[in-house]
C-alpha positions as CSV (number, residue, x, y, z in Angstrom):
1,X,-11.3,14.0,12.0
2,X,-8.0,15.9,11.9
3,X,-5.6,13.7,11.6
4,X,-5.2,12.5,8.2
5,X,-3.6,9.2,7.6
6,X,-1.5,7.9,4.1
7,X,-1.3,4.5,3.2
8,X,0.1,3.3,-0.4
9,X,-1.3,-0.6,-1.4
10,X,1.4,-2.2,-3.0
11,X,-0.3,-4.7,-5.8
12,X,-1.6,-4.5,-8.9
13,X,-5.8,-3.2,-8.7
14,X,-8.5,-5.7,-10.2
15,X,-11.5,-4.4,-9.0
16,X,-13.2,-8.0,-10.2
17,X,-10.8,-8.8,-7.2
18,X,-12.8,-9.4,-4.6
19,X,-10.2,-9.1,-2.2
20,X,-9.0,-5.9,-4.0
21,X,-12.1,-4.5,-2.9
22,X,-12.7,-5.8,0.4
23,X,-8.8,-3.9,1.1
24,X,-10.1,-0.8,0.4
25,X,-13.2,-1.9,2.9
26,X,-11.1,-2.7,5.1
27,X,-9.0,0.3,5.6
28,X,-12.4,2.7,5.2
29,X,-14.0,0.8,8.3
30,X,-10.2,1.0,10.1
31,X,-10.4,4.5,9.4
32,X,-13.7,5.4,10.6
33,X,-13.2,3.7,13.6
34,X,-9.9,5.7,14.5
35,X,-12.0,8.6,13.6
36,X,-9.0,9.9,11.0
37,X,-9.3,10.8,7.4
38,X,-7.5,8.6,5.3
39,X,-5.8,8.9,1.9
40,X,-5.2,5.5,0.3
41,X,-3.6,4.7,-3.2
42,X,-2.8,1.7,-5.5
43,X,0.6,1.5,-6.2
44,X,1.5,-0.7,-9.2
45,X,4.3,-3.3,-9.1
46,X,5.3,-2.3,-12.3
47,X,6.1,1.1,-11.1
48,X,8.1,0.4,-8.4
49,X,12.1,0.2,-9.0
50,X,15.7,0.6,-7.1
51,X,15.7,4.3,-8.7
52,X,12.2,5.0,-8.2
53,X,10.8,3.2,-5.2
54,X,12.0,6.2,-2.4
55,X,10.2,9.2,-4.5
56,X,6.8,6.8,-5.0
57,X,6.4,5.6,-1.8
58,X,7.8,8.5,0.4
59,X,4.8,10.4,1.0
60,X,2.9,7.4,2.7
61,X,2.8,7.1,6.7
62,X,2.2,2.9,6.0
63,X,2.4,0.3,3.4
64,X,0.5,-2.4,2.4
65,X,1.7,-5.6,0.4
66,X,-2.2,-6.2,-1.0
67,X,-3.1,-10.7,-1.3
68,X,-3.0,-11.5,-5.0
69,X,0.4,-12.6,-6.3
70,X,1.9,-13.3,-8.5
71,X,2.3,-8.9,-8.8
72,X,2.8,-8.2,-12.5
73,X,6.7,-7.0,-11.1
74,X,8.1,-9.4,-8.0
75,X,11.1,-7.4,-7.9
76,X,8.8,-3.9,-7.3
77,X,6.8,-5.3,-4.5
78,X,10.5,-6.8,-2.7
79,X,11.8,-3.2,-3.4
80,X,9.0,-1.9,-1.8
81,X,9.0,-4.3,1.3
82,X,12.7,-3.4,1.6
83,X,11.9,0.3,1.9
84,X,9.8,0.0,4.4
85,X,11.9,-2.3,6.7
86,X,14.8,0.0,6.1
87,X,12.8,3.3,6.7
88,X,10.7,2.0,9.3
89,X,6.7,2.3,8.2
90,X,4.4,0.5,9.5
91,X,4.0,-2.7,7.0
92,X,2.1,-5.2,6.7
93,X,1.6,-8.3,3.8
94,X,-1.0,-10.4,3.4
């Protein structure tokens, strides 16, 4: 494994979630089976604004829109959709 690989979850973590948890299961197996190391992080809604949205979600190679709307901040998770269309990373919503 030496290829590391970033991914930031856009949604707000409930680990009594079960789909929360079953996301980060989900990228572990993904992972393994690439053979790469992966980094993963929650990124709260809340967090995620016009000014601030670039600098938080710039180190990540792909994004992840987590299930469990309604996010805490609509507007951050469309901010963050919109940056990665418009710097194009690998995105995906569910």
């Amino acid at each position: 494994m030496d290829q590391e690989v970033k991914v930031g979850i856009i949604g707000d973590y409930d680990p009594h979630r079960r789909y929360h948890v079953a996301t980060d299961d989900a990228l572990g197996h993904a992972a393994a089976a690439l053979s790469v190391s992966l980094t993963s992080s929650w990124i709260p809604t809340q967090l995620l604004t016009k000014e601030s949205v670039g600098k938080i979600l710039e180190p990540f190679h792909a994004l992840w829109c987590a299930p469990g709307s309604p996010y805490k901040s609509m507007d951050g998770s469309l901010q963050a959709i919109q940056f990665a269309r418009e710097q194009g990373r690998p995105f995906m919503g569910t």
